[in-house]
N, C-alpha and C positions, 0 to 999 in steps of 0.2 A: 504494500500500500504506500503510495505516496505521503500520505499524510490520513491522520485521523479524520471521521467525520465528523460536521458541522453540529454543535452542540444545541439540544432543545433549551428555552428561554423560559422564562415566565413559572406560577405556580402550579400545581396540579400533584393533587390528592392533599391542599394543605403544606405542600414540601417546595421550597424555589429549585430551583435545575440544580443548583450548585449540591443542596443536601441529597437529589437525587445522584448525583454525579456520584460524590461521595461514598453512597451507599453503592452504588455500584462499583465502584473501586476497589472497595473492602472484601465485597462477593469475589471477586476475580481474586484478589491476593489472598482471602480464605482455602478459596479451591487450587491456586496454584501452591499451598502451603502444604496441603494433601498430596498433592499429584506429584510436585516436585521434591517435595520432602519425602514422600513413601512411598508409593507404586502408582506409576511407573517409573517417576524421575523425569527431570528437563527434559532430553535429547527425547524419551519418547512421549513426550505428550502434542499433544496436537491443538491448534486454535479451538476446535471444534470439542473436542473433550474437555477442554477446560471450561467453557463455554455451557455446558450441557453440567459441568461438575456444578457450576456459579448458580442455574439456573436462570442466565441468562441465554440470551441469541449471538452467533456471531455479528451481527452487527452492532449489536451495544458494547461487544470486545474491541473493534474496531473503531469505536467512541470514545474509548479511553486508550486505547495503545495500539500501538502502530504492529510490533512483532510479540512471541513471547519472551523475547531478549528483554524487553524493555516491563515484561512481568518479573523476571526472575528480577533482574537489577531491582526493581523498588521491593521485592521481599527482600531483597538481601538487606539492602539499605533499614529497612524495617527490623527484621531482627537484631540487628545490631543498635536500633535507636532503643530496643525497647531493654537490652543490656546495660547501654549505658544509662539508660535515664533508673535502673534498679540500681549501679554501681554508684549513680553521684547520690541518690535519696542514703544510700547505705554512709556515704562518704559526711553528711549532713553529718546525719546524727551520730557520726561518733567523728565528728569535726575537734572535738577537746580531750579525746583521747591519746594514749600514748601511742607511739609507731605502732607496736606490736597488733593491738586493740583496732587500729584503724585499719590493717592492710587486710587482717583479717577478715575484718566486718564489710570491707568493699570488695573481698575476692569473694566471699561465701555469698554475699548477694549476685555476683556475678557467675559465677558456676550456677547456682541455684537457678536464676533466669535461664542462661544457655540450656544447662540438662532439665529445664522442667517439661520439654517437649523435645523426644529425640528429631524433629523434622528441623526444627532450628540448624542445629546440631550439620545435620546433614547440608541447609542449604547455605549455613555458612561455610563448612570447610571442606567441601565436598563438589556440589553440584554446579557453585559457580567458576569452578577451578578446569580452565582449557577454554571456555566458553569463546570468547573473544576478545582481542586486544582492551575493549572498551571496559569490559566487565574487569577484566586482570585490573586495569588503572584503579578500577571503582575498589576494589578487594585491597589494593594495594594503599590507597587514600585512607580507605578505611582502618588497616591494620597501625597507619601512621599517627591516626586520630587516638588510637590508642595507646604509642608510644608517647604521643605526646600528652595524655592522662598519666602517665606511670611520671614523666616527666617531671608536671606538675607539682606531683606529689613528691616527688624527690625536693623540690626547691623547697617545698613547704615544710619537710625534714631535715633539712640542710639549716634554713632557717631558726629553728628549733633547739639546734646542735645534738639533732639525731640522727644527721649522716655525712659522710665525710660531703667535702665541694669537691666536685668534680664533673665533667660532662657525662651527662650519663645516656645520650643518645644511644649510644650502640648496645651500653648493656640492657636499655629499656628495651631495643629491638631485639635481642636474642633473649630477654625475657618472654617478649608476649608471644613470639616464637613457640616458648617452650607453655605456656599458657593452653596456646592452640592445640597442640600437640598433645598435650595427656588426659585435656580436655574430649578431645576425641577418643583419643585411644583408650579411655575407660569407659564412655560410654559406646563404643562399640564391642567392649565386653572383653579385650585384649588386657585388660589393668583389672587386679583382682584387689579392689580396695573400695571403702566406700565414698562416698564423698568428701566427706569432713576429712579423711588421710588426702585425698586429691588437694583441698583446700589448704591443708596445714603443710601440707609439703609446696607448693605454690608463696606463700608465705614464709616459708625458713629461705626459700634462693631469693625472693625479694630483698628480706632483712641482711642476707648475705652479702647482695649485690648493695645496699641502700649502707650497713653499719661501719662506720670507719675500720679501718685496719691498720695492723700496725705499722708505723710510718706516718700515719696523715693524720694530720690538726682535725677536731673540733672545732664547726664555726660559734662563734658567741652570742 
C-alpha cells in the first residue's frame, strides 16, 4: 500500500474518530501480541489473520498501518514502554533508598513486567530480531534508552558516594546485554532458578559494576 486510508471524521456511537481510531489500534496490537508472541509468530502471520484475530476487516488494518512491519514495530515499542514506565514507578518509590534497596526494587519491577507474559518476552528478544534494517535501529535505540536508564542511575550513585566516577557507558551496555540474556534464557526454561535468584543475581553484577574498587576515590 502506498499509504494508509483516509480516516473517518466526526462522532458516531457517542465516540469522535480519534477514540474510534484508538480502539482500533489496540484491537490490532492485542491480536498481533497473540499471533506474534505465540503461534504462529511475525514471518507467518498474514494481514488477513491478524485482521480476523482483531475482529476487525482488512481495511480498517489498512486504516491504521500500512504493512505488518509497522505492527510488530509499535508492539515492540509498546512493550518496552510498558517496562519502563513499571521500572521508573519502582525507581519513585524507593527514590530515598540505599543503592542496594533501589537497584533491587527497579530490577524486580522490571523482570516482573517483562516475564508476567511470556509473549513480551518473545516479541522483545526474539521476533523483532532479523526483521529489517528499520526494526534493528528501533531495537537498537531502544536497548540504548536503557543504557542510558542504568546510566542515570549510576550519576545518581556517584553523587551519593555510592559508586566510584567513572564513564560507565560501556559497562551499562554489557550490563543490559546481560539483562537481556538471562532474562530470556530463564524464561524459556534453559535457567533452572526462580525469579527472585534471576533478580538478585542481576543486582550483585550491577552493584559490582556501580561499587568503587580498590584504587578509586569516593565522590563526596
Amino acid at each position: 500500500m502506498a499509504g494508509r486510508l483516509k480516516q473517518p471524521t466526526g462522532r458516531y456511537g457517542g465516540r469522535t474518530a480519534e477514540e474510534r481510531q484508538a480502539e482500533r489500534r489496540g484491537r490490532f496490537l492485542d491480536a498481533a501480541l497473540q499471533l506474534f508472541g505465540d503461534t504462529p509468530g511475525f514471518r507467518a502471520t498474514t494481514v488477513a489473520a491478524l485482521s480476523e484475530a482483531a475482529g476487525l476487516s482488512t481495511r480498517q488494518f489498512y486504516e491504521e498501518f500500512r504493512t505488518l512491519e509497522d505492527v510488530l514495530a509499535a508492539l515492540h515499542l509498546q512493550v518496552n514502554d510498558w517496562a519502563e514506565e513499571s521500572a521508573l514507578a519502582a525507581l519513585a518509590d524507593a527514590r530515598d533508598l540505599p543503592l542496594p534497596e533501589r537497584a533491587t526494587a527497579i530490577f524486580r519491577a522490571y523482570a516482573t513486567n517483562v516475564t508476567s507474559d511470556p509473549r513480551r518476552i518473545r516479541i522483545t528478544f526474539v521476533e523483532v530480531i532479523g526483521v529489517s534494517p528499520r526494526l534493528e535501529e528501533q531495537r537498537l535505540a531502544r536497548r540504548s534508552r536503557w543504557v542510558g536508564f542504568i546510566c542515570a542511575e549510576a550519576a545518581v550513585a556517584v553523587a551519593r558516594g555510592e559508586a566510584a566516577r567513572r564513564d560507565y557507558r560501556i559497562a551499562a551496555t554489557a550490563f543490559i546485554g546481560s539483562v537481556n540474556g538471562l532474562l530470556h534464557d530463564w524464561n524459556a526454561g534453559w535457567l533452572d532458578a526462580t525469579l527472585d535468584e534471576v533478580v538478585e543475581e542481576l543486582v550483585r553484577q550491577l552493584l559490582g559494576i556501580l561499587r568503587p574498587t580498590e584504587g578509586t576515590g569516593r565522590s563526596g
